[in-house]
C-alpha positions, 0 to 999 in steps of 0.5 A: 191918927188925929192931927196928920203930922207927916205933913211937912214944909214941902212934902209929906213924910212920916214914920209908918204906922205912927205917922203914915198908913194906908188911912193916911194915904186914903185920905190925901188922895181925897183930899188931893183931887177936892182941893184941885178938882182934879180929873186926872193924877199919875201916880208913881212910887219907889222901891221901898216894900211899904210904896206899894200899898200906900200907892194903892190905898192913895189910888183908891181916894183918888178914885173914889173922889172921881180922878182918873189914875195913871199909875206909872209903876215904880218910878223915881220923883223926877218921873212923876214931874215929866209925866204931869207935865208930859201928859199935861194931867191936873197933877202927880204924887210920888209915894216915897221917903228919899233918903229917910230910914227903912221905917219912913215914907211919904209923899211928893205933890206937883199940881198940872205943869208940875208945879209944887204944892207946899206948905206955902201953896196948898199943903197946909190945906190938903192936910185940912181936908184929910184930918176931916171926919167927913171929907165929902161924899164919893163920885157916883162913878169912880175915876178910872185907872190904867198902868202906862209907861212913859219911860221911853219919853222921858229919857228921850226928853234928857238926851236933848240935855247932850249931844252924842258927837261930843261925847268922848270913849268914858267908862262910868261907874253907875251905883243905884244904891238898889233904889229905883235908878237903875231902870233908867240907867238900862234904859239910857245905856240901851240909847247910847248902843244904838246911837254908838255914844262911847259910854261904859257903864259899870253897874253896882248896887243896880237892882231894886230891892226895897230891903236895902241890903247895903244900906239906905241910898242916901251918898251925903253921909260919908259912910255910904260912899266907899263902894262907889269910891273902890269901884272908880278906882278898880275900874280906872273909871272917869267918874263915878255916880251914885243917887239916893232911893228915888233918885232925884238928887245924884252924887258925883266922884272924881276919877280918883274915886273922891267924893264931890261936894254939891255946892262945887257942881252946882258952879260948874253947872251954873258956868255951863248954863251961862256959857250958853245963856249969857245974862241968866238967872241962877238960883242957889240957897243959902247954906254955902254961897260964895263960890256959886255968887262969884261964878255967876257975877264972873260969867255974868248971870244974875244970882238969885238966893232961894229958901231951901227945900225943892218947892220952894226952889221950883217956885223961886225958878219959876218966878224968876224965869230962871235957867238952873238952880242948885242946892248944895245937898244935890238937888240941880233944877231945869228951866226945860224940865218944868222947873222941877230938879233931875238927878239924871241932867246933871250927870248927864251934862258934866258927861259932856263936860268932861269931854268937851272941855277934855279934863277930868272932874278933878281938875274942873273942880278943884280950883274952886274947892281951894278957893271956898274949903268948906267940910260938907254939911254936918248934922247934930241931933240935939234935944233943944235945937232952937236954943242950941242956935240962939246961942251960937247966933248971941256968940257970934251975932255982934261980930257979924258983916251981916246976918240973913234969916232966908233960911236959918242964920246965915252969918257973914265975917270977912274971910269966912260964913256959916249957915245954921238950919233945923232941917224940914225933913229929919230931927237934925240941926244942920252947920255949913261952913266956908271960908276964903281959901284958909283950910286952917279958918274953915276948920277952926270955926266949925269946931268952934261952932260944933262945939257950942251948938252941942252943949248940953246934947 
């Protein structure tokens, strides 16, 4: 294939048989173990019908460069940092795509301690040693390989998150999206019985099917909501819970059925935390600040900006030791999971919540959505996005409070802010809007800003 151009900021993802095969895979897991002089990788992948044997063929370059694999079977990413860090092995790769069409995947890579290995740590020269011809000789003995499950670990590890006493009688709707959820979700209602914790879970989309037959798990394109919406409302649940294919990033519904945005939850996680931990820091990303900014200065937390892209979060907690961090697309990350994100914690935590606090979501939420209206993030797929946004940044740049280029534009007016970003993981150009409690403002300027950012396609 030449130059491996799966290769992205902080991850690896490709278009099969373009981009990504089972060479390609083979190759990485070289790579994988010659840059880290690994001796032992867990490996785990999701429910995608391709994860299987590119797993297999990563395995085979792991233990062909000497590694001892630990295959954790169909996993969800955020098993795969537990399990690094649990096991205390000299790193982890995920095989899986997330939330990108049926015809992608790709791969997560975490070193020992779970810590991430991006474009800035590592990546860049993996992909080196891959694209080589000759990558180094084979170990005189291969690295061994076993099947292990360790999700009995894992999810007594996130009950330390809650505690039971606290929770209240709720009815929860649960949709796996068919990805690689709901294995844990069995797994943690099995906790709640023997423990008597109140929960009921309504279960949709629950089983694992690689085909996707009600589409690709992915609950930020509105389209894909609808059957987590009807389900709330037909079963009088509290809230309602959907995730995307490996199940890092999770979705929150009021009791309405109404889709909450993540930039909302990432401010009621953030005053949870500090509640608790008076005086921590807090790292969000730039796209949509406001509400998260006010919350942890209110609540007396340090708030720290991060670039988006969970590794270059992961580094940012870690430098800052803080407690949880939050992107508006949904990724949540703990100080107590390795610094890496869950999208098992979070629901988990606003769970408690509900019940501690005895509101609905709703009610907790939206306060802070009249205060900061923002439409959600929208995508523009544009032939050329680079002058697309040099020209809403000449439009509006002399106007501006202030411009910060952490990640993209981001550019501040008196009553209203946007952030305009090429995304790292799909051929998008990506608008976030908010304003200072004017709906009308909010709207006017995305439509200002769509409009100009699509001239010409």
């Amino acid at each position: 294939m030449g130059s491996f151009n799966c290769f992205k900021a902080y991850d690896i993802r490709g278009r099969l048989g373009e981009e990504l095969d089972e060479d390609v895979a083979y190759r990485i897991g070289r790579a994988f173990v010659r840059y880290l002089s690994a001796h032992s990788v867990v490996v785990g992948g999701d429910v995608r019908l391709s994860s299987e044997p590119l797993k297999q063929a990563l395995i085979q370059g792991l233990r062909d460069s000497g590694a001892n694999v630990i295959d954790l079977g169909m996993t969800g990413t955020e098993e795969i940092y537990f399990a690094t860090w649990f096991l205390g092995v000299d790193g982890g790769i995920e095989v899986t795509a997330s939330h990108n069409p049926i015809d992608y995947n790709g791969m997560k890579l975490v070193r020992e301690g779970s810590r991430p290995i991006s474009g800035d740590t590592g990546l860049g020269e993996i992909r080196r040693m891959a694209e080589m011809i000759d990558y180094g000789p084979q170990a005189e003995t291969p690295g061994s390989y076993r099947k292990e499950s360790l999700l009995s670990a894992y999810v007594d590890h996130l009950m330390t998150y809650i505690d039971f006493e606290n929770i209240q009688p709720t009815r929860l709707v649960v949709n796996s999206g068919n990805g690689a959820a709901g294995h844990v979700i069995d797994a943690i209602e099995h906790v709640f019985i023997s423990r008597n914790v109140p929960v009921e879970f309504i279960k949709i989309h629950h089983e694992p099917d690689g085909t996707f037959p009600h589409g690709i798990p992915n609950p930020l394109l509105p389209e894909n909501r609808s059957d987590t919406e009807r389900a709330v409302q037909a079963y009088g649940a509290r809230m309602g819970i959907a995730w995307d294919g490996d199940f890092d990033r999770c979705f929150l519904f009021d009791e309405h059925g109404e889709f909450i945005e993540g930039y909302y939850i990432v401010g009621l996680l953030a005053e949870s935390f500090l509640l608790k931990k008076p005086g921590a820091s807090i790292i969000y990303d730039p796209r949509l600040t406001w509400n998260t900014e006010e919350i942890v200065a209110d609540n007396g937390g340090i708030p720290v900006m991060s670039k988006t892209g969970h590794a270059f979060i992961k580094e940012r907690m870690r430098a800052e030791d803080a407690i949880y961090g939050g992107e508006m697309s949904a990724h949540h990350y703990f100080r107590d999971f390795a610094y890496c994100d869950s999208g098992m914690i979070p629901w988990l935590l606003v769970l408690e919540l509900l019940s501690v606090r005895g509101k609905q979501l709703s009610t907790l939420v939206e306060e802070r959505i009249a205060r900061f209206p923002s439409p959600g993030e929208i995508n523009s797929h544009l032939s050329e996005p680079q002058h697309a946004i040099q020209r809403v940044l000449a439009t509006y740049s002399n106007a501006a409070r202030h411009i910060d280029y952490t990640d993209g534009i981001s550019l501040t007016f008196d009553d209203w802010r946007f952030n305009l970003r090429s995304s790292n993981t799909e051929p998008v150009v990506r608008l976030n809007v908010e304003s200072r409690g004017n709906v009308a403002l909010m709207q006017e300027k995305t439509d200002e800003i769509l409009t100009l950012l699509r001239q010409g396609g």
